[in-house]
Every structure is written in C-alpha cells, then in structure tokens.
C-alpha positions as CSV (number, residue, x, y, z in Angstrom):
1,X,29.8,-3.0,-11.2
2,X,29.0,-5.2,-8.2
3,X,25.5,-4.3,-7.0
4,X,24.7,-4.2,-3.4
5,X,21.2,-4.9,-1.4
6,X,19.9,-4.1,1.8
7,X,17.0,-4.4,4.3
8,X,16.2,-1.8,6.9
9,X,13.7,-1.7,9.8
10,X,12.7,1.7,8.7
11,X,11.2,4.1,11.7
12,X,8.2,6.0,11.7
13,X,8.6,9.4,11.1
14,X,10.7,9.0,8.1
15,X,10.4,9.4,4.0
16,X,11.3,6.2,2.0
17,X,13.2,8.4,0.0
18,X,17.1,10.0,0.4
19,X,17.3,13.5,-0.2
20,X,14.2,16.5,-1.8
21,X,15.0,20.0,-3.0
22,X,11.4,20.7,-2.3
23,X,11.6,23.3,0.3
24,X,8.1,22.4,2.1
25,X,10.0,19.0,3.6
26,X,13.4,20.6,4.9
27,X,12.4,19.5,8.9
28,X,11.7,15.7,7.2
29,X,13.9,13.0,8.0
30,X,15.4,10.9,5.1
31,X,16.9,7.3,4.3
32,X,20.5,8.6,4.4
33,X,20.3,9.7,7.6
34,X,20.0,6.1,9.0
35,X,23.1,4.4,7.2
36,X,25.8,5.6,4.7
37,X,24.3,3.9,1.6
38,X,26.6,3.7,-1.5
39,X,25.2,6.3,-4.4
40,X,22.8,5.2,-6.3
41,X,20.9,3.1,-4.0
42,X,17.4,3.3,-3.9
43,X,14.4,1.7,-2.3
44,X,12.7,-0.7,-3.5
45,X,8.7,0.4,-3.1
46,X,7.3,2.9,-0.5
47,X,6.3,3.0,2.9
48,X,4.9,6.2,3.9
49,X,6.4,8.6,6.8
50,X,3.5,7.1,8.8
51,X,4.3,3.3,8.3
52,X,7.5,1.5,9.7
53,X,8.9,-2.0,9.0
54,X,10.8,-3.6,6.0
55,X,11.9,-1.7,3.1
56,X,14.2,-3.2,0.4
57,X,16.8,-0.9,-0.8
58,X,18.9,-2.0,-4.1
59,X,21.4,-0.2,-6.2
60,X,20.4,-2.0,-9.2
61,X,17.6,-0.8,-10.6
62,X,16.3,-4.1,-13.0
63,X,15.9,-5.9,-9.4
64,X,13.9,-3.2,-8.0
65,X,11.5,-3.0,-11.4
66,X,10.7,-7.1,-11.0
67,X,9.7,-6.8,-7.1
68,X,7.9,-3.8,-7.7
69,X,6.3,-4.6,-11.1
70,X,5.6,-8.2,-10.2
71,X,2.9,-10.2,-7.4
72,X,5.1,-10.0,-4.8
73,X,3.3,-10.2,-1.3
74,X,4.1,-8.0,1.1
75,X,2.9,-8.6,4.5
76,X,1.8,-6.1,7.4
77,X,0.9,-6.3,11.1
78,X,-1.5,-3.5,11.2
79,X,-3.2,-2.4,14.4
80,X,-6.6,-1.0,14.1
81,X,-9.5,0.5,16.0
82,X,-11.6,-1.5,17.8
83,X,-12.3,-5.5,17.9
84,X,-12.2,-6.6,14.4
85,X,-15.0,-8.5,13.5
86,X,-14.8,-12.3,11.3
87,X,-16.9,-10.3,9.0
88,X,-14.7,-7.7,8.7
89,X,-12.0,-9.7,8.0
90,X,-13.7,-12.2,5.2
91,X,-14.7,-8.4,3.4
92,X,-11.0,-7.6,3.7
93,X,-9.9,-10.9,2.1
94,X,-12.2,-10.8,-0.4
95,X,-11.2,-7.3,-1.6
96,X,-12.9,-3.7,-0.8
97,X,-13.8,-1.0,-3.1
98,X,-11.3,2.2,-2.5
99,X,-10.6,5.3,-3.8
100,X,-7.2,5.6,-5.9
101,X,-6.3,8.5,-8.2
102,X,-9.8,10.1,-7.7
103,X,-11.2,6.9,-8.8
104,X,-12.9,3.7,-6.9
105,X,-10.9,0.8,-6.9
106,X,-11.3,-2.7,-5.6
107,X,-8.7,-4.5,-4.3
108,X,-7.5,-7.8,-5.1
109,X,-8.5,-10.7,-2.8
110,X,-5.8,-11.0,0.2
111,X,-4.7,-13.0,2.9
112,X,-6.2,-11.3,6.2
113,X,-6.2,-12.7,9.7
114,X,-6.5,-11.3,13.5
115,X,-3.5,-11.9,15.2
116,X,-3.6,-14.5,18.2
117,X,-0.4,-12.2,20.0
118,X,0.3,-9.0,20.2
119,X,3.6,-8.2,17.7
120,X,6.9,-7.1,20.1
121,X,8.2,-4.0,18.4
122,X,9.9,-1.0,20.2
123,X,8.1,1.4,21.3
124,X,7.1,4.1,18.2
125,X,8.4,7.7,18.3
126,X,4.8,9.4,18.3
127,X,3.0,7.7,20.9
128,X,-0.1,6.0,20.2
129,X,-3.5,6.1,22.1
130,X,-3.3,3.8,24.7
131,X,-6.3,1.3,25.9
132,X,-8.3,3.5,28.0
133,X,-9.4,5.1,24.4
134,X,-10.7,1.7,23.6
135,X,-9.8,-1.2,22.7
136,X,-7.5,-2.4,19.5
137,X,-7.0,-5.5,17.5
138,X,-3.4,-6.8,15.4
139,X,-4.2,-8.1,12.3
140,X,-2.0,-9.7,9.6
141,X,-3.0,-8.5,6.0
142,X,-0.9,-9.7,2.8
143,X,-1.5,-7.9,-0.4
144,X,0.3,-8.1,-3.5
145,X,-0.2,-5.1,-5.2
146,X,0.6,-1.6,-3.6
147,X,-1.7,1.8,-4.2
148,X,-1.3,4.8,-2.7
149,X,-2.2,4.0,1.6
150,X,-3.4,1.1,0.3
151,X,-3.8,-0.8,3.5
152,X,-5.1,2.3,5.7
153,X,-7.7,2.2,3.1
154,X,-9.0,-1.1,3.1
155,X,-8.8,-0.9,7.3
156,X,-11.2,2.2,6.9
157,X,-13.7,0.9,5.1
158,X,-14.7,-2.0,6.8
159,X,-14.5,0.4,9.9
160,X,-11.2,0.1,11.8
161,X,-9.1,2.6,11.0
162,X,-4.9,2.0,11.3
163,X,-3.5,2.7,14.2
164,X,-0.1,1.4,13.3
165,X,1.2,0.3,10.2
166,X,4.4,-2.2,10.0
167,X,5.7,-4.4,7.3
168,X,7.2,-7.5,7.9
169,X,7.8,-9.5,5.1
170,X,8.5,-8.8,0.8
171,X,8.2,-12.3,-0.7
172,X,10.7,-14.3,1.1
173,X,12.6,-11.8,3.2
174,X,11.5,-10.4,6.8
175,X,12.2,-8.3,9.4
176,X,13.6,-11.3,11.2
177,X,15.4,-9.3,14.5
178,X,16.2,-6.2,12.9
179,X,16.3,-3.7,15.9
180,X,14.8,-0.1,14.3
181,X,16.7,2.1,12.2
182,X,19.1,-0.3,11.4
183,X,20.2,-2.0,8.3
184,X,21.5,-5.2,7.0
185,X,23.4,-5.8,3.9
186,X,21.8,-8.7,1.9
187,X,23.9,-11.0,-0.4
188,X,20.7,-10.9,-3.0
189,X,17.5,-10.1,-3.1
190,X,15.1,-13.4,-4.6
C-alpha cells in the first residue's frame, strides 16, 4: 500500500482529530470536515481546538511514531500579554517548572525570541482583544518535546499569558503559504 502525507493550516476552533462518538462534542468541528482524507489517515501530534497552524497528517502510522517519539522541533508564533521582557524570555529558554499530569515539570531548554514583525495570518474566527486592552508581544518559541498546553504553560508562568497560539514549522516542513483550512499533499514527510 502506497502511503500518503499531508500538511494542513489547521483553523482555530477545530479538534486535531476526525470523528468522536462521545456525545459531549457533537457541535465540535473535526479534521474531515476540511478535506476528504483517505481512511486511515491520522495526525501526526496535536494541536488543541484553541491553537491553529501546521499539523502533519500521515496514513502510515511508523512515520507518525518517529516524529512524535523523537526531538523533533516544532516551532510557534505565539502572541502574549503584555511587553515581554529579555528576562522573561532567557527564563523561557532556559526551561520553566509546569504542572503536567498533576505533577511539576520542567521543561527542556528552548529556543525563544521576541519577534521583530508582526506574523501576517488571516484574521482568527473568535476575535481577539484588540490594543486598547493593552498591549501584546509575538514571540517565536521552539520546543522539542510536547505536553499537554505545553506552550500556554510556559507563557503563564513567566507572566504573559497566550493570546494566540500558531505553529509554523515540524522539523523541516512549514506553513510556507498555506491559506487556512487548506491542505497540501506532501511527497514525504523527513
């Protein structure tokens, strides 16, 4: 069986996942609903209904196990509260302590950085606050590991919560132009 891979700019709002029998999430939106996938596809890691940006889909399961099981980075533009500080940043990249599975955690050391420009994605679904509420800040933030709101974690503890949350990159692979909601079929995945 030939195996097929794709990449998909994956809109807030919706589960990284294609179809639940749970009856709590029958108003959710799902995967499927953006593109007709072929069975068995699946993606590869999780963003959460909150988060937007690149998500990996595979219907071969080995490849998904090695980007998911290995160091792959994984970069996101987040946009937090306020006007990040340098300090805030150096305590980012040098890992914070957070809570995972009812237990404190501290994150591995990670590439973090203000953004000089302000990322140009569409406009979100759910508006967010605008400036009169304050100011906000861009930030790049590469990790290579992925708990549970991992990244809206670290943000909060250092005091800047996540405003908006968008991956742009697994290992070599980015968003490139992908307009949102739309997919493109990869040859492989590295």
């Amino acid at each position: 069986m030939e195996h097929r891979h794709f990449k998909l700019f994956k809109p807030y709002g919706y589960l990284s996942q294609f179809q639940t029998n749970a009856r709590h999430e029958i108003n959710k939106k799902f995967l499927g609903e953006l593109h007709d996938f072929p069975e068995g596809t699946m993606a590869i890691g999780r963003l959460d209904k909150d988060s937007e940006g690149l998500l990996l889909l595979t219907t071969n399961g080995k490849v998904s196990y090695e980007i998911t099981s290995s160091k792959t980075d994984k970069e996101y533009y987040v946009q937090v509260d306020g006007e990040i500080t340098p300090e805030a940043i150096i305590i980012l990249q040098n890992g914070v302590q957070i809570s995972h599975q009812s237990e404190t955690y501290l994150t591995k050391p990670c590439s973090a950085f203000e953004l000089e420009t302000i990322p140009d994605f569409p406009e979100r679904a759910k508006k967010i606050r605008d400036e009169r509420h304050g100011k906000t800040t861009w930030i790049s933030l590469t990790i290579n590991e992925g708990k549970f709101r991992q990244v809206r974690k670290m943000t909060a503890v250092v005091g800047y919560p996540t405003l908006r949350l968008v991956r742009v990159r697994v290992g070599s692979i980015t968003l490139e132009n992908l307009e949102m909601g739309t997919v493109k079929e990869l040859n492989s995945i590295p």
